[in-house]
C-alpha positions as CSV (number, residue, x, y, z in Angstrom):
1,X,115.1,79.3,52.0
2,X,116.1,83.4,52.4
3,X,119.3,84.2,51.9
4,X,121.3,86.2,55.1
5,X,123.8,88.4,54.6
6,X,127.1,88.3,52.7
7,X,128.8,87.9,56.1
8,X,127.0,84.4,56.5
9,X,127.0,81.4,54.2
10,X,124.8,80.2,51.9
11,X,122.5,77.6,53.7
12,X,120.6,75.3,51.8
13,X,118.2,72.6,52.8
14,X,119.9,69.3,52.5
15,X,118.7,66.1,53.6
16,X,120.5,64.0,57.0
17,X,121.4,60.7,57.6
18,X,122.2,60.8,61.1
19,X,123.6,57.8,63.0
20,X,123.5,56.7,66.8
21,X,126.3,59.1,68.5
22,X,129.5,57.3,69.3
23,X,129.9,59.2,72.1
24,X,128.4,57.6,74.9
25,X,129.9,59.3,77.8
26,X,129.1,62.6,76.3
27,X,125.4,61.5,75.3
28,X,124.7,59.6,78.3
29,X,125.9,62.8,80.8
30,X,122.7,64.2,82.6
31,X,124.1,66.6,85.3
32,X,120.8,68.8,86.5
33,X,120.7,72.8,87.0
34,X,120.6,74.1,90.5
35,X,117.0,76.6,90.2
36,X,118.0,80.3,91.9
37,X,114.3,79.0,80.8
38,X,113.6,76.4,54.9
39,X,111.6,76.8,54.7
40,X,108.7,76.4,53.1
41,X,107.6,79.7,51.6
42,X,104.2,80.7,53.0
43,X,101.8,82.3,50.9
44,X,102.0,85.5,50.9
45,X,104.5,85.8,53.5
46,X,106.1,89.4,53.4
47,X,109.0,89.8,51.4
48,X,112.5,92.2,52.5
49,X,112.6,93.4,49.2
50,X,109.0,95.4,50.3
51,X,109.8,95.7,54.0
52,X,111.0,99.1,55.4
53,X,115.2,98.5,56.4
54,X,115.8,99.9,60.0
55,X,119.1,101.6,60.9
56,X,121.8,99.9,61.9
57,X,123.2,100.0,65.7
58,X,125.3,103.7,65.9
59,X,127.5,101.5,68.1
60,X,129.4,99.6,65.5
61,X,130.5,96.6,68.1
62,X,130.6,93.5,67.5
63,X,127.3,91.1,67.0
64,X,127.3,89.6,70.6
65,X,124.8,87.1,69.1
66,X,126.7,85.4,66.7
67,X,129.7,87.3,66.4
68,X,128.5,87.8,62.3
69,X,128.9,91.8,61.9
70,X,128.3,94.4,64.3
71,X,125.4,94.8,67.2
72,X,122.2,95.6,65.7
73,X,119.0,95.6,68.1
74,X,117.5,92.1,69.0
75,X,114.0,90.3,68.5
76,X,112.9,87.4,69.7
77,X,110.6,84.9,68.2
78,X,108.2,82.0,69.4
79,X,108.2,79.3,66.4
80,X,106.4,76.5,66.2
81,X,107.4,73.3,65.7
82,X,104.8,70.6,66.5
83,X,103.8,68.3,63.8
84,X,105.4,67.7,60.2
85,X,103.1,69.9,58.1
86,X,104.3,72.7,60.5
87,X,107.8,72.1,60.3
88,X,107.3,72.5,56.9
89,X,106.2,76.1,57.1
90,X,108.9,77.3,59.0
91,X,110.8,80.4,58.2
92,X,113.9,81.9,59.8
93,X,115.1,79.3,61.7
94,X,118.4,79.1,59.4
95,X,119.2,83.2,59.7
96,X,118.9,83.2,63.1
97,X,121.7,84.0,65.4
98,X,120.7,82.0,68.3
99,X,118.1,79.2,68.0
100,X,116.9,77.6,71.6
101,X,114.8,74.1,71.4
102,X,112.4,73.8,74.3
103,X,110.4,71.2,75.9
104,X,106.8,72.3,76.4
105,X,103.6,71.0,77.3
106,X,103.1,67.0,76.4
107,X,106.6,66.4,75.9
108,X,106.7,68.5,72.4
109,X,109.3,71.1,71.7
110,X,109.0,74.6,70.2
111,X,111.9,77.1,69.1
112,X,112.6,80.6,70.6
113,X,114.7,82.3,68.3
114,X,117.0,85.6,68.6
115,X,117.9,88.4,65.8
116,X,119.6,90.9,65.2
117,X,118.4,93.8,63.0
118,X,121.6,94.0,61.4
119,X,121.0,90.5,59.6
120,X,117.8,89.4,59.3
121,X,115.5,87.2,56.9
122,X,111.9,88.4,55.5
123,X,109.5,86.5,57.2
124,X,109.4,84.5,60.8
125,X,107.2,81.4,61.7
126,X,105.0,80.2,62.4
127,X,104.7,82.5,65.4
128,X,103.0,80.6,68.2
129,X,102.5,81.9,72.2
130,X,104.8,82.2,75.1
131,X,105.7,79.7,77.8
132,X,106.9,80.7,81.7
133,X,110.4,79.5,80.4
134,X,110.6,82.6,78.1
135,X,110.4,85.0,80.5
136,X,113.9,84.0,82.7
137,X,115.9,82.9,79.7
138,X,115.3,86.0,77.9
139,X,116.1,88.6,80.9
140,X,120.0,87.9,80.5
141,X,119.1,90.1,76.7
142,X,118.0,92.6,78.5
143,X,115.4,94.7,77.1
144,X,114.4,93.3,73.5
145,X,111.0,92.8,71.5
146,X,109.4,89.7,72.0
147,X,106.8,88.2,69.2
148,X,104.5,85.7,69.9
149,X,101.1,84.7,69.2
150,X,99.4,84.9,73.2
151,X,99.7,83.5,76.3
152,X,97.4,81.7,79.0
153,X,95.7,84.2,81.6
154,X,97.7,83.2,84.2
155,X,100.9,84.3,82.7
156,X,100.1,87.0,81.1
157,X,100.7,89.4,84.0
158,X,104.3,88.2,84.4
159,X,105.2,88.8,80.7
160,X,103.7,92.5,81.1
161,X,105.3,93.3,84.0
162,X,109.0,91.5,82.3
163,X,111.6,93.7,80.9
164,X,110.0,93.0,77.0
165,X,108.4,94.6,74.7
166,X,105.4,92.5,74.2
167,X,104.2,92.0,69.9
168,X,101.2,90.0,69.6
169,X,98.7,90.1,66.7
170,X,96.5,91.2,69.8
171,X,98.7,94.3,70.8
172,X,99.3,94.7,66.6
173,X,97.7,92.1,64.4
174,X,98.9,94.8,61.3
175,X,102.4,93.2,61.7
176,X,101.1,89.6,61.2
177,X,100.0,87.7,57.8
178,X,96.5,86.2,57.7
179,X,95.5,88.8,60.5
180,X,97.2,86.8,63.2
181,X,95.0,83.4,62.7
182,X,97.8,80.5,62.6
183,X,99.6,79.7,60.7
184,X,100.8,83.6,61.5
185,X,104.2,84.9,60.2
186,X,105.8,88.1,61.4
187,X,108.2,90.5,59.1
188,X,110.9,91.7,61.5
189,X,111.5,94.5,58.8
190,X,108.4,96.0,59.6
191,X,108.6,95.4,63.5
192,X,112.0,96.6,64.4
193,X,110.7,100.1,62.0
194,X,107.6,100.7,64.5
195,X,109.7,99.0,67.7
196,X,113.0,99.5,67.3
197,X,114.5,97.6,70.3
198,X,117.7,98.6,72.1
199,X,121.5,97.5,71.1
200,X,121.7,94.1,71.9
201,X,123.2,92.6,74.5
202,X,125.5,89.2,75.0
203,X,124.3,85.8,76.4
204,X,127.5,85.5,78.0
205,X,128.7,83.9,74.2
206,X,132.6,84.0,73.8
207,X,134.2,83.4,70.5
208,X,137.4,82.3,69.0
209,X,139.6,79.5,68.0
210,X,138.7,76.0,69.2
211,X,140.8,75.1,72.6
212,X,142.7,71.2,72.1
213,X,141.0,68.7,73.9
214,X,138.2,67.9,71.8
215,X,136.6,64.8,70.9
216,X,135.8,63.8,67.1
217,X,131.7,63.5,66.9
218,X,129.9,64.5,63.7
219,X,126.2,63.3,64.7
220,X,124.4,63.2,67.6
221,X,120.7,63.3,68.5
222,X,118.3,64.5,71.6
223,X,115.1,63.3,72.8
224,X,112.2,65.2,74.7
225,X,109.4,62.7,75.7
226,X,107.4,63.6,72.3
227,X,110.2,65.5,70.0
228,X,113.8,64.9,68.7
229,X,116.7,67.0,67.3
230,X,119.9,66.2,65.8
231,X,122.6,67.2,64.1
232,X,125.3,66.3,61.7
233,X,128.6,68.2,60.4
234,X,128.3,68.7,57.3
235,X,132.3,70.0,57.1
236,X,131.7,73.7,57.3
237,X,129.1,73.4,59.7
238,X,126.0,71.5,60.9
239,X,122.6,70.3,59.5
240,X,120.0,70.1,61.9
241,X,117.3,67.8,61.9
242,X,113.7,68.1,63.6
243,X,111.8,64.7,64.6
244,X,113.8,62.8,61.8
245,X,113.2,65.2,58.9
246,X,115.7,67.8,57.7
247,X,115.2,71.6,59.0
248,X,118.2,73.5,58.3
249,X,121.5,74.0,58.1
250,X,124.7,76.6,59.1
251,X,125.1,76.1,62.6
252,X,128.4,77.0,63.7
253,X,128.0,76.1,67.3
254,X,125.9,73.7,68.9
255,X,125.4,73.7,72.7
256,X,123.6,70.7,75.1
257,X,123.1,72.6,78.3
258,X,121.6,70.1,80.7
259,X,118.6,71.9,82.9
260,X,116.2,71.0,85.5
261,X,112.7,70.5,83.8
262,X,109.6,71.0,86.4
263,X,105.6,71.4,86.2
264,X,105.0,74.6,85.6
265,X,103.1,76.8,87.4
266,X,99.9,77.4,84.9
267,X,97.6,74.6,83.6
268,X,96.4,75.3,80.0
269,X,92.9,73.7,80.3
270,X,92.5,73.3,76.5
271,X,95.2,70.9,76.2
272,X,93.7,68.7,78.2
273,X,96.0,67.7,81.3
274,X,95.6,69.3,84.1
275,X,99.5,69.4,84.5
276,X,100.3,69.6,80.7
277,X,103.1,72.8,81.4
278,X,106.7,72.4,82.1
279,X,109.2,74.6,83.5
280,X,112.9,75.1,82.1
281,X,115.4,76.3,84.7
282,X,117.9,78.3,83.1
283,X,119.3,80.1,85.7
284,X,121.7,77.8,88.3
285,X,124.8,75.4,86.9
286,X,125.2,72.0,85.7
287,X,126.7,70.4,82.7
288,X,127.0,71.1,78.9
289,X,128.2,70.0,75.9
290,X,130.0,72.3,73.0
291,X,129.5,70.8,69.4
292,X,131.9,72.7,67.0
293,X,133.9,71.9,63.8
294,X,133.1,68.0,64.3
295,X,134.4,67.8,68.0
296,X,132.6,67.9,71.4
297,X,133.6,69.7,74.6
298,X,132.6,68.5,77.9
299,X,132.0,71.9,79.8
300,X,130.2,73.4,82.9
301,X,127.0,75.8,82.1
302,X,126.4,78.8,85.3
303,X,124.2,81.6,85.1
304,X,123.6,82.4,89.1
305,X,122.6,86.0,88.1
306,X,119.1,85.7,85.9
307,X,119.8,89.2,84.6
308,X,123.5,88.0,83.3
309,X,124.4,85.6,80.6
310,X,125.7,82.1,81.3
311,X,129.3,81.3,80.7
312,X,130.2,78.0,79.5
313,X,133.9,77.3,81.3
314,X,136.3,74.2,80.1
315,X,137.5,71.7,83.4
316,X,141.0,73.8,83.3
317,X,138.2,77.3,84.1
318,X,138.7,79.1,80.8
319,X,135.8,79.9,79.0
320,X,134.9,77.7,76.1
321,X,134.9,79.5,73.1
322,X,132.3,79.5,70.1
323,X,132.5,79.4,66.6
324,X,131.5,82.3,65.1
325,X,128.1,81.8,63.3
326,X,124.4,80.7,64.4
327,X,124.1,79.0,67.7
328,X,121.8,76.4,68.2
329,X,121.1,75.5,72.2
330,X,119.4,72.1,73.2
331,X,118.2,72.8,76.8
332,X,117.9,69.0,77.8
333,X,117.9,67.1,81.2
């Protein structure tokens, strides 16, 4: 696994043993959006050490991300995750500074992660294509760079015409191993020197000492129709497990934000089902979760504005705050 910066801990690869989560209120709560979104090393995958280092951010704020360091500019990342041997390939996941697990077509789950460019690892992937749920759940970043492997036709036009910078080993296979043929890994070194991105921009995160009123809950698991997650704190922070094996582990804050999933509006032919896509609503309200320090948080998730983040607000209305460190976001029913 790559190292991050000197600002983050050392994360290392550790096996899980998670149990059923004691929580039942806090498992069982399914409160629906209102609609307005280690790895192994790969052969040859492109180091940092070789990789061109772009400036930092001349703003010097904060990391809105993560809250690790100060506000570099900001990629984003479809990863796959479908299948063991894949989830053995992946790189990155750990040095993100916001992970988001997705339900996609057939009831399986991919990642899209966020980075900065003041931290980042040397190689990202496997990078696999864009979903309609991309598209609304990145606009509260504003303008960033967006890698992916493709889309279908149908949504192709949407993701030109969306405040992104579009990567694809199409647009630029150079930045792509194995001349963007899956398994594909992108260097963010080399992407954020030829597209440097803009400053980037906060999710609507807020950081700082955990509030009282938290209940102790050191594992707890999610289910998609075809895909799982969990996680388990570890003491300094929390493991996270992909379809009962062991991914990584770091995680300061873990978030359940409970979201209306829908069909989607395009039909991928060559998987088969003529209503394989699904739709994430991210935009709207409904319930959360906050995992942090072995405690949970019942909360209240709203983002009415898709171009603003979504605040995550306690039942007294004071915002919830994060640990500061990698966020992990399960966008569930």
């Amino acid at each position: 696994m790559d190292d991050r910066s000197n600002s983050r801990a050392r994360r290392t690869r550790t096996g899980l043993l998670f149990v059923a989560a004691a929580l039942l209120a806090v498992q069982g709560c399914g409160g629906g959006s209102k609609p307005a979104p280690h790895p192994s090393a790969s052969t040859g995958s492109p180091s940092a050490a070789n990789s061109p280092t772009p400036q930092p951010s001349a703003t010097q704020l904060p990391n809105p991300l993560d809250n690790v360091g100060t506000a570099g500019n900001t990629l984003a990342v479809k990863i796959d995750n479908v299948g063991r041997q894949t989830q053995a390939l992946q790189q990155g996941l750990a040095q993100a500074d916001i992970v988001y697990w997705i339900q996609v077509e057939g009831g399986l789950s991919r990642f899209l992660a966020l980075y900065d460019s003041n931290h980042l690892p040397g190689s990202i992937g496997p990078v696999r294509s864009a979903r309609e749920t991309d598209i609304p759940l990145l606009q509260q970043y504003g303008r960033l760079d967006f890698a992916y492997s493709g889309a279908i036709s149908g949504l192709k036009p949407l993701l030109a015409q969306a405040d992104l910078t579009n990567i694809t080993p199409i647009t630029d296979p150079g930045l792509y191993s194995n001349g963007g043929i899956g398994p594909t890994f992108v260097d963010p070194h080399k992407l954020f020197a030829k597209y440097p991105s803009v400053p980037a921009r906060s999710p609507g995160f807020r950081f700082g000492d955990a509030p009282g009123g938290g209940t102790p809950l050191n594992d707890m698991t999610w289910r998609q129709p075809a895909a799982t997650i969990g996680v388990h704190y570890n003491g300094s922070g929390y493991d996270v497990a992909v379809d009962g094996h062991s991914s990584w582990s770091g995680t300061a804050t873990v978030v359940v934000q409970h979201v209306s999933i829908v069909p989607g509006s395009f039909t991928d032919y060559n998987a088969g089902s003529a209503a394989n896509e699904v739709f994430t609503h991210t935009t709207g309200s409904g319930t959360a979760q906050v995992l942090r320090g072995g405690q949970v948080w019942n909360v209240t998730w709203n983002r009415p504005d898709p171009n603003g983040g979504t605040s995550y607000t306690l039942p007294d209305g004071s915002a919830m705050p994060f640990a500061t460190g990698p966020v992990l976001v399960v966008l569930v029913p």
